[in-house]
C-alpha positions in Angstrom: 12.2 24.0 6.3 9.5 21.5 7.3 9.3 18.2 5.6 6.4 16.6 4.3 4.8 14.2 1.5 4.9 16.2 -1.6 1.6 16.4 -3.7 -0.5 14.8 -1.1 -4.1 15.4 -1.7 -7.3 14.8 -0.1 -8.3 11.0 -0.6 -11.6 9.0 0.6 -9.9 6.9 3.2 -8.0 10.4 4.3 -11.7 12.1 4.7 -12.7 8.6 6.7 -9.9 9.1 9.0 -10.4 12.6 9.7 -10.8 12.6 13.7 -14.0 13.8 15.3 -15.6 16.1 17.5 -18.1 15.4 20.6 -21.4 16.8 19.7 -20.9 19.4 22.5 -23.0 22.6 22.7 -19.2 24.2 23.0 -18.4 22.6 19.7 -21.5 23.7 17.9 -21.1 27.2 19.2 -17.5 27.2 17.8 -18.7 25.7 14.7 -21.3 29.0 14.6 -17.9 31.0 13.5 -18.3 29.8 10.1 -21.6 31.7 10.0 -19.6 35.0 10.4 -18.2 34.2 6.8 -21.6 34.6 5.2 -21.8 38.1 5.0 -24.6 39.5 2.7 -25.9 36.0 1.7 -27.5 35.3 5.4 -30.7 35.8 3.3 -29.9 33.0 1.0 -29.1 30.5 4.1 -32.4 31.2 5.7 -34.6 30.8 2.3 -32.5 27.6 1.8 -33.1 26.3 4.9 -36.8 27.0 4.2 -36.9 25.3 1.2 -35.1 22.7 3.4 -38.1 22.0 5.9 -40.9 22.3 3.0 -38.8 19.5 1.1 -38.8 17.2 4.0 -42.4 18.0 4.8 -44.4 17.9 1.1 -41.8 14.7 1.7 -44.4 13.1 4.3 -47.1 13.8 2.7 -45.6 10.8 -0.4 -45.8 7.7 1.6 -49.3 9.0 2.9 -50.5 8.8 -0.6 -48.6 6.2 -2.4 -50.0 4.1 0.7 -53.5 4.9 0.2 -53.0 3.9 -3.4 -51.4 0.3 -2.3 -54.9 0.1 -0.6 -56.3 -0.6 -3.6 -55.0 -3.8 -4.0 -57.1 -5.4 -1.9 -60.6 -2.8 -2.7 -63.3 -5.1 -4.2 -66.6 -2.9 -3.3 -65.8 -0.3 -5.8 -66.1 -0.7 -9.9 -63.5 -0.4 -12.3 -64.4 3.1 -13.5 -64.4 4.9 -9.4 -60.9 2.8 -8.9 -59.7 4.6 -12.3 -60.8 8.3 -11.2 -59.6 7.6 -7.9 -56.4 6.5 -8.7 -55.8 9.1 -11.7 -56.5 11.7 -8.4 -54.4 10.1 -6.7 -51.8 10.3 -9.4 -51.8 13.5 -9.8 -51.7 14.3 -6.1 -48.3 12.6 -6.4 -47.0 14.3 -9.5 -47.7 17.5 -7.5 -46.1 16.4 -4.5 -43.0 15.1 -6.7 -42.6 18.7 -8.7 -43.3 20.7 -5.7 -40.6 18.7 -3.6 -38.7 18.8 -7.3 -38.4 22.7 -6.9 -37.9 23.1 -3.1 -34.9 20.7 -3.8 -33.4 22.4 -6.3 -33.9 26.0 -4.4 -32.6 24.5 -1.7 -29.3 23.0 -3.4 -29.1 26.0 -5.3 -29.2 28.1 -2.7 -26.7 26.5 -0.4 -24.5 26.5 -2.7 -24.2 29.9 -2.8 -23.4 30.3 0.3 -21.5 27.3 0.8 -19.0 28.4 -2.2 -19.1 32.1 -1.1 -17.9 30.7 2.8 -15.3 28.5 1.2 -13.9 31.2 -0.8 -13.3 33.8 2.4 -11.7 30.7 4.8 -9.6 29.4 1.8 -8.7 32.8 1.8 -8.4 33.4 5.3 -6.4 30.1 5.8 -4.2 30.6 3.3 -3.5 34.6 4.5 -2.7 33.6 8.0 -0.6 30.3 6.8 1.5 32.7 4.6 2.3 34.9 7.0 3.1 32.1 10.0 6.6 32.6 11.5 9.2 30.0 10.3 9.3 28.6 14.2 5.8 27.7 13.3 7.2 25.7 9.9 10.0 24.1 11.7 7.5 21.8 13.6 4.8 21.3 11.1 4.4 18.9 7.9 3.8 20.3 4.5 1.2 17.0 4.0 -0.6 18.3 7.5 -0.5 22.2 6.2 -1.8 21.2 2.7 -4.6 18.5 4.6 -6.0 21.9 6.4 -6.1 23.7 3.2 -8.0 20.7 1.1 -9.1 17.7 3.1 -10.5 20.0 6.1 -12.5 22.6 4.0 -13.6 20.1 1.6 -14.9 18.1 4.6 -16.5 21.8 6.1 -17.8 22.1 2.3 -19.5 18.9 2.2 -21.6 19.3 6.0 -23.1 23.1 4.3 -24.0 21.2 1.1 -25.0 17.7 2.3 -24.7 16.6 6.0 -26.1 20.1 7.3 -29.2 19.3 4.8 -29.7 15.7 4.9 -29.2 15.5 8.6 -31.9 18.2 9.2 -34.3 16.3 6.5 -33.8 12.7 7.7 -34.1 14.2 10.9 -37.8 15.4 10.1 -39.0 12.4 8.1 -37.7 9.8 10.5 -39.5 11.8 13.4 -42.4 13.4 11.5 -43.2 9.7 10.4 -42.9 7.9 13.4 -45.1 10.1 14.7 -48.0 9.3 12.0 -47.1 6.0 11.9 -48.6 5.5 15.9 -51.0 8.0 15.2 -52.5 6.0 12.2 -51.5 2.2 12.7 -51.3 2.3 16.9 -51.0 -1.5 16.9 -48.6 -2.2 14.3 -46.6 1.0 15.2 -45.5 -0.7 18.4 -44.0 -3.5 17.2 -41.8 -1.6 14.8 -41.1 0.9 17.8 -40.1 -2.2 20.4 -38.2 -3.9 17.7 -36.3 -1.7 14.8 -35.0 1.3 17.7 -32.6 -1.6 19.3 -32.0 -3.5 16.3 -30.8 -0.4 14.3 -28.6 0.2 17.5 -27.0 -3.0 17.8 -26.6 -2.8 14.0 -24.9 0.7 14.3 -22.3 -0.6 17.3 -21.5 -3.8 14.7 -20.8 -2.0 11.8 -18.4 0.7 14.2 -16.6 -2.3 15.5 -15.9 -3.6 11.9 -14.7 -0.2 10.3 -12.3 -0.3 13.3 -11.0 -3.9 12.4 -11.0 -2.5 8.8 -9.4 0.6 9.5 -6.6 -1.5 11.6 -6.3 -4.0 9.0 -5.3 -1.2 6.0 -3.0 -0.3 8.4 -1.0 -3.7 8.8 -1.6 -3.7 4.9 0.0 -0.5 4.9 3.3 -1.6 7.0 3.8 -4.1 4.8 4.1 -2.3 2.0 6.6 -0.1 3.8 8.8 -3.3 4.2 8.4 -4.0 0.4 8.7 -0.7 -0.7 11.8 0.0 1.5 13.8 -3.6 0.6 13.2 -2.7 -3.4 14.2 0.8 -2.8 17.6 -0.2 -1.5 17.8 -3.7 -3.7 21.6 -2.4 -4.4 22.3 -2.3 -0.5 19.9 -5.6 0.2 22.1 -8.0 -2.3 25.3 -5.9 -1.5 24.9 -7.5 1.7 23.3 -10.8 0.8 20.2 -10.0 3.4 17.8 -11.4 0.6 16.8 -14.1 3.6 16.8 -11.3 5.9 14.4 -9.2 4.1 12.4 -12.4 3.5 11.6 -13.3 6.9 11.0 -9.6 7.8 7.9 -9.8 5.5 7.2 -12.8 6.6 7.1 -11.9 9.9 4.0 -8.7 9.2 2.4 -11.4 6.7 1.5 -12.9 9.3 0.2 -9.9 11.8 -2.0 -9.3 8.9 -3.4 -12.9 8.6 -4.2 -13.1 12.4 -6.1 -10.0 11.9 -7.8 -10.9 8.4 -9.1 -13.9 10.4 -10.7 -12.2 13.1 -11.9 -9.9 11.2 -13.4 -12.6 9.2 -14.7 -14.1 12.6 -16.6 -10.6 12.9 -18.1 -9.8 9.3 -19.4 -13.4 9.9 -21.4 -13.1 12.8 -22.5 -9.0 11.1 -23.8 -11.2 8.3 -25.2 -13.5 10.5 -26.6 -11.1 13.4 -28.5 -8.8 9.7 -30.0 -12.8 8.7 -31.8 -13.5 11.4 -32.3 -10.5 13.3 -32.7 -7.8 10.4 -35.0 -9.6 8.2 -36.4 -12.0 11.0 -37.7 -8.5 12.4 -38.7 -7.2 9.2 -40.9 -10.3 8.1 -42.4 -10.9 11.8 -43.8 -7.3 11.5 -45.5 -8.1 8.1 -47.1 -11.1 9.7 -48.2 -9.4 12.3 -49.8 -7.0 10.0 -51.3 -9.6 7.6 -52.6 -11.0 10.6 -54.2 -7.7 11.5 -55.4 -7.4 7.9 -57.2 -10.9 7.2 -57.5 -12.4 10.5 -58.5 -9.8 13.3 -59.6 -7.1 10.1 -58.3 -4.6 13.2 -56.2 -3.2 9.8 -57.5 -1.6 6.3 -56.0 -2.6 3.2 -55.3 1.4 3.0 -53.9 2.0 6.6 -51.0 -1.4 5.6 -50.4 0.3 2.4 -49.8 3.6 4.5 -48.0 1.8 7.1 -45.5 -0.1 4.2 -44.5 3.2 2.4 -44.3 4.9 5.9 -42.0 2.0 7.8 -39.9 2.5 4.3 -39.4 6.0 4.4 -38.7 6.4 8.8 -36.4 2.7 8.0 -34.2 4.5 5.6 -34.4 7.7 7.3 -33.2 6.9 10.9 -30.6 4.6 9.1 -28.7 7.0 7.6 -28.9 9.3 10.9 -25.9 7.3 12.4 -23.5 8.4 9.0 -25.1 12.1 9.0 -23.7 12.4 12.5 -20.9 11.1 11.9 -19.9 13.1 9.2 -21.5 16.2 11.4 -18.3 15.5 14.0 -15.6 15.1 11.0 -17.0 18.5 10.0 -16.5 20.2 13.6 -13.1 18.0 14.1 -12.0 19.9 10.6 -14.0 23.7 11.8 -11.5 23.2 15.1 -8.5 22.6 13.2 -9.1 25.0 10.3 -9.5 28.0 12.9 -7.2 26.4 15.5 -4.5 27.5 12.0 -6.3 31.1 11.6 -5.9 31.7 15.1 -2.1 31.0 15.1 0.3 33.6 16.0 1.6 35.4 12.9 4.4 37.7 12.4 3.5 41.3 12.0 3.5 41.7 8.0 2.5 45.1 6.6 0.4 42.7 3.2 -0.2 46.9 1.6 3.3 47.8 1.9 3.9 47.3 -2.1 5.2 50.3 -3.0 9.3 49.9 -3.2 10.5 52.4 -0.3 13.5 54.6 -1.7 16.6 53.0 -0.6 18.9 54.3 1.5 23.5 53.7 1.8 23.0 51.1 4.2 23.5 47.6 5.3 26.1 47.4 8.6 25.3 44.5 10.9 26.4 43.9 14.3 26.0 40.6 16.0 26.3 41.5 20.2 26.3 38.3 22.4 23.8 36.5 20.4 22.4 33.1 21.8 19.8 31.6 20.4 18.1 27.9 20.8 15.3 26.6 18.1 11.8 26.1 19.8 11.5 22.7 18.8 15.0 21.7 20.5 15.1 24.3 23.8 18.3 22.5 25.4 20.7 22.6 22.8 22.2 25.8 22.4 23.4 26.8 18.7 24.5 29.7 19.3 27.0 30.8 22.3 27.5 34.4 22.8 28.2 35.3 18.7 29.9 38.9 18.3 31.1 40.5 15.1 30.2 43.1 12.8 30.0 43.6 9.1 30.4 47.3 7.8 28.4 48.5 5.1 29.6 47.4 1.7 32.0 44.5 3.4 31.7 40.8 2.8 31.5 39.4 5.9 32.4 35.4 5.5 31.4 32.5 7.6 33.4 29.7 7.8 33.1 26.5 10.2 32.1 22.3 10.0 28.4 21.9 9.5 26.1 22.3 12.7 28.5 25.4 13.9 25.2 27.7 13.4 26.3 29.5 10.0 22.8 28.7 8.4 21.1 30.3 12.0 23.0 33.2 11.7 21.6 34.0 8.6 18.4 33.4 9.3 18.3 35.5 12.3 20.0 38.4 10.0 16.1 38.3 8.0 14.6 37.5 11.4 13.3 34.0 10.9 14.4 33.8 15.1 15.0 36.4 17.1 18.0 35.4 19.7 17.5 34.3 23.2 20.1 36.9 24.1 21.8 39.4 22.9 21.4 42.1 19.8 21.5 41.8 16.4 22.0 45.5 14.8 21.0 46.6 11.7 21.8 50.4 10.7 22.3 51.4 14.2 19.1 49.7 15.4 18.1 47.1 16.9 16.5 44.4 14.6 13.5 44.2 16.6 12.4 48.2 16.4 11.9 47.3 12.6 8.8 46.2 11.0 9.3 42.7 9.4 8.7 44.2 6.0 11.3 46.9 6.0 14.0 45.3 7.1 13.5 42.0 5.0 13.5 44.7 1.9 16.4 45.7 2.8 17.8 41.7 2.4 18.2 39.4 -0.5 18.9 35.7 0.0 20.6 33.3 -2.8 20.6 29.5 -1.4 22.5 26.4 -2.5 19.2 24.6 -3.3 17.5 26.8 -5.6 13.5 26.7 -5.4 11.8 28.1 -8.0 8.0 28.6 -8.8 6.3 26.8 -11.5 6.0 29.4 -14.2 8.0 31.0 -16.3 11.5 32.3 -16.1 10.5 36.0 -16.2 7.6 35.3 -13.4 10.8 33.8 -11.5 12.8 36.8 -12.2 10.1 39.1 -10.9 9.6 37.8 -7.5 12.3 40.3 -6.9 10.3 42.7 -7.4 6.5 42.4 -8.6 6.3 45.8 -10.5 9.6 45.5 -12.5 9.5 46.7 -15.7 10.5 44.4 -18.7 14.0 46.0 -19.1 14.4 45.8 -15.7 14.2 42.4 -15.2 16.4 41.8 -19.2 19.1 43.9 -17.2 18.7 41.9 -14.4 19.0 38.7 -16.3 22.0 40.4 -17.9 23.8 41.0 -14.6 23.0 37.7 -13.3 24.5 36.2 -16.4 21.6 34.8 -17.1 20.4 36.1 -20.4 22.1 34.2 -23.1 20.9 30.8 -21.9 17.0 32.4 -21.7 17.6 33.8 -25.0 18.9 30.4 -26.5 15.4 29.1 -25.4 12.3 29.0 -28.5 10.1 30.6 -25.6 12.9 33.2 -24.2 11.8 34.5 -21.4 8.3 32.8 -21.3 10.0 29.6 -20.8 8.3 27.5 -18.3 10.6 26.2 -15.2 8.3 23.2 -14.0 7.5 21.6 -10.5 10.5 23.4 -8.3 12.6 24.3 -11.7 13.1 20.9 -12.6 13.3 22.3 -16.4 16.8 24.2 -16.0 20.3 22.9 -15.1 21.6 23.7 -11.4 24.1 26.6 -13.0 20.7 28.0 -14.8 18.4 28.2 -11.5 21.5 29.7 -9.3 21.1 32.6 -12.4 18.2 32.8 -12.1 18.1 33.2 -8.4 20.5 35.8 -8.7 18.7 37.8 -11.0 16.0 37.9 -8.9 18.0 39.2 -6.0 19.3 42.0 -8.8 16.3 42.6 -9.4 15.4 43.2 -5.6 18.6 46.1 -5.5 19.1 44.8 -1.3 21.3 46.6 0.9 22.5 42.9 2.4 23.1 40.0 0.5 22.9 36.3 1.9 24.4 33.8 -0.1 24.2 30.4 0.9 26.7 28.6 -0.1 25.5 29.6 -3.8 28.0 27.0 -5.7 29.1 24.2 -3.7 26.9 22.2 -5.9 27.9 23.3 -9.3 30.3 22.1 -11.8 33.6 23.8 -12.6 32.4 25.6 -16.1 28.7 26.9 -14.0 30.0 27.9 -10.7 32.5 29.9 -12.6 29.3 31.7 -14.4 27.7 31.7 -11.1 30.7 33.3 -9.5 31.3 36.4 -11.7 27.3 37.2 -11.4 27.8 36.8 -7.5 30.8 39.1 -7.5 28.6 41.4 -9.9 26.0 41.4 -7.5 28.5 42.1 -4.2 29.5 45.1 -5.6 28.3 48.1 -2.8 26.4 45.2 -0.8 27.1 44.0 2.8 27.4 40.0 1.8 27.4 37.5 4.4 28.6 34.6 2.7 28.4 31.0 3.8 30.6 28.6 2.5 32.7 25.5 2.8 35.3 25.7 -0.3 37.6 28.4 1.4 38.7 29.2 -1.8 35.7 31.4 -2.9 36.1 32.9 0.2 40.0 34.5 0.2 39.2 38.0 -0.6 36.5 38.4 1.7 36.8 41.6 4.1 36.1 39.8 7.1 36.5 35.9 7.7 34.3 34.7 11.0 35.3 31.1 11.9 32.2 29.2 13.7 32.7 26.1 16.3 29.9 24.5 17.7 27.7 28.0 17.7 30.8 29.9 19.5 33.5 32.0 17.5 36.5 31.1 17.9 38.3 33.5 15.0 37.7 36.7 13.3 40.2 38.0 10.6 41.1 38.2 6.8 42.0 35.2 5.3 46.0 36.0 5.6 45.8 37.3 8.9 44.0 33.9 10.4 46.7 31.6 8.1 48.8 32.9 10.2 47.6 31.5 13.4 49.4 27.8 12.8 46.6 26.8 15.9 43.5 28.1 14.5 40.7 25.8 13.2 40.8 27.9 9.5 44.3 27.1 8.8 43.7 23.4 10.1 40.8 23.5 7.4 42.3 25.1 4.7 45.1 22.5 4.9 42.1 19.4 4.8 40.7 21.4 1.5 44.2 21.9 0.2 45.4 18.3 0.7 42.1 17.2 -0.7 42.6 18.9 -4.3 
């Protein structure tokens, strides 16, 4: 099973390190995909984006007017009463401009998020269909904390760029542009100065602030490390004063300490000169253009008092505007980074589930498996062999043991039994047929699996019960719990059989989830039964509670049982002894004692001599 950090959710430093995508016109087009989850609300995108471009234009239209009204400040031809009118017209031109924008905003956020929540909804959906459904090669090489990023950190990133970036870029887009273009269409003179100097300066002051997140980014990282050193020396505090490598552990941190203040002083050297560069540059700019436009206003009167005012609202709005371009782009990429690695996951080869097959097929004597000249290999390790030509067959109703050190490939043949892997070479029989000619879902209904390490769902004990079988009945699953010996301990619970587990069944005892497991494969009725190595974790008093509902259970079932205490093992039908993925005996537990040479003697002896 793939590994991961457990409970690892979406934070604001993971959506800041999200990688990106180049603004490619193959990116966009894949990024169009998402469009195809729509459906019926098309009509809702296309009125939104409307409402979009009428926001951002009635937007224009504000600094125009608030502009003309700044005019008035310096307006000494006109009486009292014509600046009141004027201004209460003015006024109200601005209210109007304010609801209208007021209602094309809230259509617009309305309306995207319709279609934004209705998207999410089928990927979530879609991601979480084809992740299900992923072959168990495809687990074996990936983290849970990457699985669970795809599922919340990517589509919350996709869900952000169809509510905000999508919106905002396309708005900032139009005012930054749409009021440029005003801006040298009514103040030519002044407009070039703010064209020849802002452009580079907002550059320069994009490039800056990149270098810095870098140096920031890097610098949480060295942060990071050393917390690994603290958090691994405390951890093991028995082990560190066991050995007395207090000093040791001392001069290890000492050691990233100081990585981390060589790097917090050059990155003080370049916050510095940022701070420096936005002092003299930024506001130097900034304050050189209003000269030059005071000078146009009281010196060369090339400027009305009404065309400044219009030019200081405008150069405010296009400012902030094409400043906040360089983020909305940003977070455009981090969107198509996450589309790419959300569909990259849906696109994933899957194993061929039938998802409608619900209805319990009628059940059949069955349950012989042959292993012929099996060899198998894991994907993720293709030159070391597990598994070396396996052969042997369990009869229907047999229990079929597997005995051998650990790494001999008992676990593999299990999982091969349910078709997890599919061998290299060789045949794996099931009924006569080969385990390949079966669809997935009939033959793993045919197979019930009880492992040493328990897992169950959080819930309650009957919802745990009935993953046996989703349709069960309520007797059914109280017989079940019966069989498994498993229902006096529900019943000595206030909540019976609404009990609640917890997180992985951290709520019941080792002996009480093994029951539990058991009942659910009762519940199941499977021709083959897996057990894993069902009690080698127990105590005495549960794995003898665990044993007679495992024997229970055995009863008219091929078993293939995996353990390491021989002892549970003696009256098994068939004993197969494993050796570095080869088999080097096959027998009943008397006839391979007999063989004074063979590894199960030599490890029944170790087991025997250990008691």
């Amino acid at each position: 099973m793939a590994k991961g950090r457990r409970g690892a959710g979406p934070t604001n430093n993971d959506t800041d390190e999200l990688p990106k995508a180049k603004l490619s016109i193959a990116n966009l087009k894949r990024s169009l995909r998402l469009f195809g989850y729509l459906g019926k609300h098309k009509w809702k995108f296309v009125l939104g984006m409307i409402f979009l471009v009428g926001s951002a234009g009635v937007g224009l239209i504000f600094p125009l007017k608030s502009g003309q009204m700044l005019g008035y400040l310096a307006e000494e031809t006109k009486n009292a009463e014509t600046v009141r009118v004027e201004l209460m017209e003015i006024g109200g031109v601005l209210l109007g401009i304010l609801l209208l924008q007021a209602a094309f905003s809230f259509g617009r956020v309305y309306l995207f998020a319709q279609v934004t929540e209705n998207i999410l909804k089928a990927l979530r959906l879609d991601t979480f269909k084809r992740l299900i459904q992923m072959p168990m090669s495809f687990f074996s090489k990936s983290q849970v904390a990457e699985l669970s990023s795809r599922m919340a950190t990517d589509i919350s990133v996709i869900s952000d760029a169809f509510t905000i970036t999508i919106a905002e870029l396309i708005r900032q887009t139009i005012v930054g542009i749409g009021g440029l273009i005003i801006l040298v269409m009514t103040s030519g003179p002044i407009a070039k100065w703010f064209l020849v100097i802002i452009p580079p300066l907002t550059i320069v002051s994009i490039l800056f602030a990149k270098k810095i997140r870098k140096f920031s980014k890097t610098y949480q990282e060295k942060i990071a490390e050393s917390n690994v050193v603290v958090g691994e020396a405390l951890t093991g505090i028995t082990n560190v004063k066991t050995f007395t490598n207090e000093d040791y552990e001392i001069k290890k941190y000492d050691k990233v300490a100081n990585v981390i203040r060589e790097f917090g002083l050059k990155y003080g050297i370049f916050r510095g000169l940022f701070f420096s560069f936005v002092m003299v540059f930024v506001f130097g700019s900034v304050f050189f253009i209003l000269w030059q436009m005071l000078f146009a206003l009281k010196v060369d009167k090339t400027l009305t008092a009404e065309a400044f005012g219009t030019f200081m609202m405008l150069s405010l709005f296009v400012a902030g505007s094409l400043g906040g371009l360089p983020e909305q782009i940003a977070s455009l990429q981090r969107a198509l980074g996450a589309t790419d690695r959300v569909f990259e996951l849906i696109d994933g080869d899957i194993e061929n589930i039938d998802l409608e097959n619900i209805v319990d097929t009628e059940k059949t004597k069955s349950g012989e498996i042959e292993f012929k000249n099996v060899s198998f290999n894991y994907p993720t390790r293709p030159d070391f062999v597990v598994l070396k030509n396996v052969s042997f067959k369990a009869d229907i109703g047999q229990t079929v043991a597997l005995v051998g050190s650990s790494g001999s490939g008992k676990s593999t043949i299990a999982s091969m039994i349910s078709r997890f892997y599919d061998p290299i070479n060789g045949e794996i029989i099931i009924d006569g047929k080969n385990s390949k000619e079966y669809s997935l879902t009939d033959l793993r209904k045919k197979i019930a699996l009880v492992p040493q390490d328990v897992i169950l769902f959080a819930g309650t004990i009957r919802d745990n019960i009935a993953y046996g079988r989703p349709n069960a009945t309520e007797k059914e699953i109280e017989e079940a719990a019966k069989k498994a010996n498993a229902y006096d301990f529900i019943e000595s619970f206030p909540d019976k059989f609404t009990t609640l587990v917890g997180e992985r069944g951290i709520q019941l005892s080792g002996g009480q989830r093994q029951r539990i497991a058991i009942a659910r494969a009762v519940l199941k009725n499977p021709s083959i039964l897996i057990l894993d190595e069902a009690t080698s974790s127990l105590d005495s008093e549960s794995e003898q509670l665990v044993q007679e509902a495992l024997e229970k259970l055995m009863v008219g079932r091929t078993s293939i049982v995996i353990a390491h205490r021989l002892s549970t093992i003696r009256n098994a039908d068939k004993i197969v002894v494993l050796q570095k993925g080869v088999v080097l005996e096959t027998g009943t537990h008397s006839e391979l004692m007999k063989n004074e040479e063979g590894l199960y003697q030599k490890l029944s002896k170790m087991q025997f001599e250990m008691v």
